[in-house]
C-alpha positions in Angstrom: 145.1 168.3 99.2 147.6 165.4 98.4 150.7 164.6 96.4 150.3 163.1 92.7 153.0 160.9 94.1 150.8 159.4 96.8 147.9 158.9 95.0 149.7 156.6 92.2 151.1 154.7 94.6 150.8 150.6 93.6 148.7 152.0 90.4 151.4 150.1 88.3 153.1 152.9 86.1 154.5 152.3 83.4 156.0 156.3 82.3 155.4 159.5 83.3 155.7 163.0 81.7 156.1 165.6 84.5 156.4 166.3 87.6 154.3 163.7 90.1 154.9 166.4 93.3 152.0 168.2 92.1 149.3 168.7 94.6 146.0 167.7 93.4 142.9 168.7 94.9 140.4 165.6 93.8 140.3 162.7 91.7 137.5 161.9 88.7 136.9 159.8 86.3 134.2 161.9 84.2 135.2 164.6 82.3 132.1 166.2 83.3 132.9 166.0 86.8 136.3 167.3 86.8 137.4 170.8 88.7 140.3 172.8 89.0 143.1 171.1 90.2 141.9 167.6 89.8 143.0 164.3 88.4 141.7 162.7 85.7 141.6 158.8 84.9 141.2 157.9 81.3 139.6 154.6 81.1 138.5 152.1 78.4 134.9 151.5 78.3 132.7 149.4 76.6 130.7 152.3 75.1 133.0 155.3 74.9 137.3 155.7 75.5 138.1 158.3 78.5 141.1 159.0 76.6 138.8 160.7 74.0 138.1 163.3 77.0 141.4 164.2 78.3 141.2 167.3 76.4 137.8 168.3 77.8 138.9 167.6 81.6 142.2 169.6 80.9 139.8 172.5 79.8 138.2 171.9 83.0 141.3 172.5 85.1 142.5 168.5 85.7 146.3 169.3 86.7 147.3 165.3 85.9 146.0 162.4 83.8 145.9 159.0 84.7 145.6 156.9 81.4 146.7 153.4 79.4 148.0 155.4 75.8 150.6 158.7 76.0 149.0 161.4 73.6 151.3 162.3 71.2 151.9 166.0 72.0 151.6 166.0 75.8 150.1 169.7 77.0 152.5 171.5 78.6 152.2 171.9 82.0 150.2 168.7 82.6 151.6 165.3 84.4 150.5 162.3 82.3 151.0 159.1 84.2 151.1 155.5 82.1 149.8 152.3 83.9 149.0 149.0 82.3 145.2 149.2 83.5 143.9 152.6 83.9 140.1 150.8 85.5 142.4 149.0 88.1 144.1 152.0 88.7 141.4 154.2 89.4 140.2 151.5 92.3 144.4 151.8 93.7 144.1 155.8 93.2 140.5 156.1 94.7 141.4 154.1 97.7 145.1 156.5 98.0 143.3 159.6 97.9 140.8 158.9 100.9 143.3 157.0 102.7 142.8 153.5 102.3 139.6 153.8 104.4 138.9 150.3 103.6 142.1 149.6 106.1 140.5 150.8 108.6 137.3 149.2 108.5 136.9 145.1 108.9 135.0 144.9 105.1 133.3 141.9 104.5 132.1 141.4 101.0 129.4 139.3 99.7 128.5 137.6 96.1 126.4 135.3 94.8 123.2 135.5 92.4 121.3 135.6 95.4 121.2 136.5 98.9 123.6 139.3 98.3 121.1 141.8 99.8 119.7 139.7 102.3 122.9 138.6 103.6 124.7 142.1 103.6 121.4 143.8 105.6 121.2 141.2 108.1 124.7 141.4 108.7 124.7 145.4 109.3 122.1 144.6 111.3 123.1 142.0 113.5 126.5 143.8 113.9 124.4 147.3 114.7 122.1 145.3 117.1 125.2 144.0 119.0 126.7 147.8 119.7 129.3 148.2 116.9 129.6 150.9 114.6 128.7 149.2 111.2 128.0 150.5 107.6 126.3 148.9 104.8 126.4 148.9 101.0 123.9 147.7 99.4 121.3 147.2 96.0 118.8 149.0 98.7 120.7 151.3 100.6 123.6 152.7 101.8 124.0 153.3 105.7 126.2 154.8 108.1 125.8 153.8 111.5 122.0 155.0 111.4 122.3 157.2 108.8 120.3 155.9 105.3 121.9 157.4 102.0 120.7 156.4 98.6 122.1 153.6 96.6 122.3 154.0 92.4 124.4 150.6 91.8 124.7 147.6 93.7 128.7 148.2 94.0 129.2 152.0 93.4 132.5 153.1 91.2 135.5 153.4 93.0 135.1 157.3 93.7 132.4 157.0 95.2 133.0 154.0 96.9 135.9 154.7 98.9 134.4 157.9 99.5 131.8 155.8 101.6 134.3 154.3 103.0 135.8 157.3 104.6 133.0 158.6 105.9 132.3 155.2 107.3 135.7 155.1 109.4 135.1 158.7 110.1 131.5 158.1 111.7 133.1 155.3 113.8 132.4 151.9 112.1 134.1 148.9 113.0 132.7 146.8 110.5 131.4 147.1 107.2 129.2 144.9 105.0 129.2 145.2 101.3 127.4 143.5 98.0 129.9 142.7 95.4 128.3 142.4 92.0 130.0 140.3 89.2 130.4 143.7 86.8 131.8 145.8 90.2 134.7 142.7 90.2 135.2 142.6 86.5 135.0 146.6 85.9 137.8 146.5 88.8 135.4 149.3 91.1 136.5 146.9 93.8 140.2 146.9 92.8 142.8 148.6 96.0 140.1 147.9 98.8 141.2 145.4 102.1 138.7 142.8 102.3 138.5 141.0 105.8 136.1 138.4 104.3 134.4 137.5 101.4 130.8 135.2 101.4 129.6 133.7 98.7 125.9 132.9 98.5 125.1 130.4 95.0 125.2 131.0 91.2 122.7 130.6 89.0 121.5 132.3 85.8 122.0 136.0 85.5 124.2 138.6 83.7 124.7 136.4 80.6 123.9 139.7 78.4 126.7 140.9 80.3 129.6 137.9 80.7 128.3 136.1 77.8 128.7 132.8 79.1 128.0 131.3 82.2 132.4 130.0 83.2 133.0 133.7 82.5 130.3 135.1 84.9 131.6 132.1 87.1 135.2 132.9 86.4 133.6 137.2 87.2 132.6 135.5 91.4 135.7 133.1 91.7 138.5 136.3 91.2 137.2 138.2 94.3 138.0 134.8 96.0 141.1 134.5 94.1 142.4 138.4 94.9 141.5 137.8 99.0 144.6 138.0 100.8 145.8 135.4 103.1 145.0 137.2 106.4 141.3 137.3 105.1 138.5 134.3 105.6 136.5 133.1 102.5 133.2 131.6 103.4 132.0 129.4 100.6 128.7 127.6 100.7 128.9 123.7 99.9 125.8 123.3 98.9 126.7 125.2 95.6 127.7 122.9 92.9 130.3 125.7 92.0 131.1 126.7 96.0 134.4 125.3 96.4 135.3 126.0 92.7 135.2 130.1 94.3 138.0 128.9 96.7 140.3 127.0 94.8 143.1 129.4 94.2 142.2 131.8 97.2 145.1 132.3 99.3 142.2 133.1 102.4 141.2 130.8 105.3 138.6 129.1 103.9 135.4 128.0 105.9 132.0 126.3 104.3 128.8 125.9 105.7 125.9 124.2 104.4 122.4 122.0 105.3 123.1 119.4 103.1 126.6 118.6 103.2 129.7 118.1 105.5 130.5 121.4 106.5 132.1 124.0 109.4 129.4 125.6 109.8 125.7 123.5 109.6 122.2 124.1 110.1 118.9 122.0 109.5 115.3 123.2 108.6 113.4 122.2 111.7 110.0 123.8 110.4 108.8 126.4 108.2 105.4 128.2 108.2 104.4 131.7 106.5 105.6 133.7 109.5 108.5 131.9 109.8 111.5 129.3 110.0 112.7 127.1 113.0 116.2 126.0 112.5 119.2 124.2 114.2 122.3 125.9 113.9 125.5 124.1 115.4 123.3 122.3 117.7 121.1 125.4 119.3 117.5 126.6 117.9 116.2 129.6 117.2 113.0 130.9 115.5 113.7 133.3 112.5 110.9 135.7 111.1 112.1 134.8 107.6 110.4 132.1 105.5 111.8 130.1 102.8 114.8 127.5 102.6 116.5 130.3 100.5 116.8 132.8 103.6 118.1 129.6 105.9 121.1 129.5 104.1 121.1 133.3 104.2 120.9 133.1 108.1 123.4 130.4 108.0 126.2 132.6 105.9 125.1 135.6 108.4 125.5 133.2 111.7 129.6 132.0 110.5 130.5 135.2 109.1 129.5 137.0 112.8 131.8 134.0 114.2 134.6 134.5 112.2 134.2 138.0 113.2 134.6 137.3 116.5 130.9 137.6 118.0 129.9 134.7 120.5 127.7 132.2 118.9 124.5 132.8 122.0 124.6 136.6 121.3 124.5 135.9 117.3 121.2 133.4 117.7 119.3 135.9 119.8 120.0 138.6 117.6 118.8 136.5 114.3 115.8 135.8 116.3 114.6 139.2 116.4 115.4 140.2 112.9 112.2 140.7 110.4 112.6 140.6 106.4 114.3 142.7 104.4 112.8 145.0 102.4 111.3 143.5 99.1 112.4 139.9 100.3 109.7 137.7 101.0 107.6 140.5 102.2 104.0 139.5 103.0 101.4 142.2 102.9 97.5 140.5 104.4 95.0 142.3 102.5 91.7 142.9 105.2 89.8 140.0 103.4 92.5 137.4 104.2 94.4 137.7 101.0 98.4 137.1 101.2 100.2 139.1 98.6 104.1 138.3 98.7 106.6 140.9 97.2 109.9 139.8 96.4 112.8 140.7 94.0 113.1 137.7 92.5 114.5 138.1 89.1 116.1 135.5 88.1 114.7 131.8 87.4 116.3 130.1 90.3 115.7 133.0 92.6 111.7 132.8 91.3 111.4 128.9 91.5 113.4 129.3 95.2 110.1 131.5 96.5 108.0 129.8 94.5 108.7 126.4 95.9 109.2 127.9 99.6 105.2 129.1 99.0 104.4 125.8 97.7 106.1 123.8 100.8 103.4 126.5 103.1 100.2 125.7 101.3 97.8 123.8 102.1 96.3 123.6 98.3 92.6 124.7 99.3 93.8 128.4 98.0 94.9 129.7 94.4 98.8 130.9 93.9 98.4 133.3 91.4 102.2 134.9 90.2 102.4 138.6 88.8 106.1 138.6 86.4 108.0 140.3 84.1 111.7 140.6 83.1 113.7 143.3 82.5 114.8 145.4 79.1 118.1 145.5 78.3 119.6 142.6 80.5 120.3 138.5 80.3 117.4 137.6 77.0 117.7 134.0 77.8 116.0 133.2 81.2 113.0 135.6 79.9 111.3 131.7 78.6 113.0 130.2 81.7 111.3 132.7 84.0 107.6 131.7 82.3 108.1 128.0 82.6 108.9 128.3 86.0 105.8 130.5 87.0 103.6 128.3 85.0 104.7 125.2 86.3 104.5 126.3 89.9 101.5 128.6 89.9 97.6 128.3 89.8 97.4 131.5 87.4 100.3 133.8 86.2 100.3 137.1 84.6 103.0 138.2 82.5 103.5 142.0 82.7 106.2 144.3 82.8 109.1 145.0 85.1 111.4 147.6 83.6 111.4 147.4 80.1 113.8 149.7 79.8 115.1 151.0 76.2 112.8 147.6 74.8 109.3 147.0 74.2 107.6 145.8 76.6 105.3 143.7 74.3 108.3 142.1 72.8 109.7 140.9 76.1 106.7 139.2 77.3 106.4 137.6 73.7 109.9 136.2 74.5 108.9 135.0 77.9 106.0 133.1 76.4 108.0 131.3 74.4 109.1 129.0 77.6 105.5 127.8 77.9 104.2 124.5 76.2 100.4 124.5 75.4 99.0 123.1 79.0 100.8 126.4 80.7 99.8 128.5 78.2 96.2 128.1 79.5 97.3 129.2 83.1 98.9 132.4 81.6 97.5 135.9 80.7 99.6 139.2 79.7 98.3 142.6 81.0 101.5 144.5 80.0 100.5 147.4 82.7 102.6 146.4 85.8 99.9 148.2 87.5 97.0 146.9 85.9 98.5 143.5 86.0 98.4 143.7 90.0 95.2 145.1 90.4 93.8 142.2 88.1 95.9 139.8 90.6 94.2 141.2 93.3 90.4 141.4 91.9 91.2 137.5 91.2 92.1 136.5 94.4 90.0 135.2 97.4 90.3 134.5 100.9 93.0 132.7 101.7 94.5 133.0 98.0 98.5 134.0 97.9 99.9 136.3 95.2 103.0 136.4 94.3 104.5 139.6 92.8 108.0 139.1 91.9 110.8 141.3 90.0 111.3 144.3 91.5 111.0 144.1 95.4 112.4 146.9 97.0 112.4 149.2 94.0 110.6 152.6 93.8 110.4 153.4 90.3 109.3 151.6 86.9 112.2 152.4 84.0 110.1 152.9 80.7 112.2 154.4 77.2 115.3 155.7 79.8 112.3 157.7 82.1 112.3 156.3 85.5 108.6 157.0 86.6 107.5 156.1 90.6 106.2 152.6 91.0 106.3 150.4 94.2 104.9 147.1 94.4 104.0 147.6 97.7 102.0 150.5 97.9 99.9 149.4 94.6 99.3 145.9 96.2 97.9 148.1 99.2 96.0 150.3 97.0 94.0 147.4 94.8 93.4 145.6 98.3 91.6 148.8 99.2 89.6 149.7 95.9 88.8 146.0 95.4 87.7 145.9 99.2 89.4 143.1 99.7 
């Protein structure tokens, strides 16, 4: 139980009706959700207005409402409590309620388009491997310590969040590692947590459905940069055209690291093979089980961040040296028969031609590359063609499928996706709109010593069809047609 009064502390009122002594005994922002003696945060949405519920959380036995616009007859007995942004708010009031849990924890956040995952798991685990209590939030899971607990969104509302949080500082973490999507920062699910750090990875093509154009989805990444406070690090990578735009305005220590440029932090590809990557990091080598020029700088970002965290540069190298893929990231599967299937969540035209070419860079050109693809329904239309092109261009053979179509038709999608090819990559392309049938075909094509890409999903255990989620992992069906096709 806590005070109304502490819980809209720095929430930015603007008026209140009532008395803010109240005790509440939770905090929601779904109607649905709310129980007796709760508070309830009316927000704006893009789809529906909170403030439309207030009566239906009041019926529920919310004691308080947080919200932007003062109804005109107030309920009696109910404290209503103005502020400018009631989204923000909810991140402020959130973060109150459990304590500021993200003040007790050393939270290091990391955005990008890609590498967020990557980057955030090998951090937990580097950090776990070299005794500290750590936790992770991530597209792929959510740990404690040890303990594995599901993940719905790669940033999770505020609630929910900083309910994480808390049981993170309870359990005894030190350090936390967290994805920070572009919606999380713009939806303010991040707003009233301490940051430590913040990484960013690269920006490419994505969420365009979402921020419309590509300075506002670059403007979304640079204001988690902007918002850092001055005791915190940024870590920027240089090698991004936009990577010092993130760290303009940031009030943070600012650090960079890079392969190409002048930077704090440097490393060089020494040599790359299928299971593998050599590289020099600030002068000393190590062998990383990760392939691909895209997880060097991933390793790169993981190696400064552990520095400016403290952790002794030796210990931090023989640690990376012992780490293996993350799940759904570059992850090889070798079929009995000598067949290499890849699965990666590649879902975005630079994150597709970045595996692509790392494959390419490994081949000796004696085998086929044969590419399973799809995009996804109800998300960024535009790099549907781009995504094609790119498949085409560097594969012997693609097949456009489905990934998760979503509310759309799956047909229609891949017809959108053909219209990136020109007529020579057309005759390299053919559509089995069955994910599943599409990878079987993949793997009935393929020979020894053939590679297969299937890219777009990665670590994801389901297939999203007309709003049903139905179970579908890449992995086990690669494993499957290998078997039937005795291969």
């Amino acid at each position: 139980m806590i005070k109304l009064s502490d819980i809209l502390y720095r929430t930015g009122l603007t008026e209140v009706v009532g008395n803010t002594l109240v005790t509440v005994s939770g905090i929601a922002s779904d109607s649905r959700l709310v129980k007796k003696g709760d508070v309830f945060v009316a927000m704006k949405g893009t789809r529906s207005d909170g403030h439309q519920f207030i009566g239906q959380a009041i019926g529920r036995g919310a004691v308080a409402v947080i919200l932007e616009d003062m109804p005109e007859t107030p309920a009696e007995g109910i404290v209503y409590a103005k502020v400018g942004n009631s989204a923000a708010a909810l991140g402020i009031a959130a973060s109150n309620y459990y304590g500021n849990p993200s003040s007790k924890l050393k939270l290091v956040g990391i955005t990008g388009t890609n590498g967020k995952t990557t980057t955030a798991s090998l951090l937990y685990r580097v950090f776990r491997e070299l005794g500290y209590g750590s936790g992770l939030l991530s597209t792929i899971e959510n740990k404690i310590n040890d303990t594995i607990l599901p993940s719905t969104h790669t940033t999770p509302d505020p609630i929910a969040l900083n309910a994480l949080l808390d049981r993170m500082a309870v359990a005894g973490c030190e350090f936390a590692f967290m994805e920070v999507s572009s919606h999380a920062i713009v939806q303010e699910r991040i707003s009233g947590l301490t940051f430590t750090g913040g990484v960013f990875t690269n920006i490419t093509h994505d969420h365009l459905d979402y921020h419309q154009t590509f300075k506002n989805y670059i403007a979304a990444k640079k204001r988690f940069f902007d918002e850092l406070p001055a005791r915190a690090f940024s870590l920027t990578n240089m090698d991004d055209r936009n990577g010092m735009i993130m760290v303009q305005n940031s009030r943070s220590a600012v650090s960079t690291y890079a392969f190409r440029a002048m930077a704090n932090y440097r490393g060089k590809v020494l040599e790359s093979r299928i299971e593998g990557t050599k590289l020099r990091i600030q002068g000393r080598e190590v062998w990383i089980q990760l392939v691909g020029n895209f997880n060097a700088y991933n390793c790169l970002a993981v190696y400064a961040t552990a520095v400016l965290l403290g952790q002794d540069p030796a210990d931090i190298m023989i640690v990376l040296s012992q780490l293996g893929p993350v799940e759904g990231r570059f992850e090889r599967i070798l079929s009995p028969g000598g067949i290499t299937a890849i699965v990666d969540y590649a879902h975005t035209p630079d994150a597709l031609e970045n595996v692509l070419r790392t494959i390419t860079a490994l081949r000796t050109y004696k085998e086929k590359l044969i590419t399973v693809v799809g995009a996804g329904g109800d998300r960024d239309r535009g790099k549907r063609p781009l995504m094609a092109a790119v498949a085409a261009r560097l594969s012997d053979k693609v097949i456009l499928t489905s990934d998760n179509p979503r509310s759309e038709d799956p047909e229609t999608i891949i017809r959108e996706m053909q219209a990136g090819l020109d007529p020579v990559q057309r005759k390299k392309v053919i559509v089995i709109t069955s994910r599943l049938e599409a990878i079987h075909a993949a793997c009935h094509m393929a020979g020894r010593g053939d590679i297969i890409l299937v890219a777009g999903k990665g670590h994801e255990k389901y297939q999203e069809i007309k709003g049903v989620k139905t179970p579908f992992d890449d992995h086990q069906v690669i494993q499957t047609a290998f078997l039937q096709s005795g291969k």
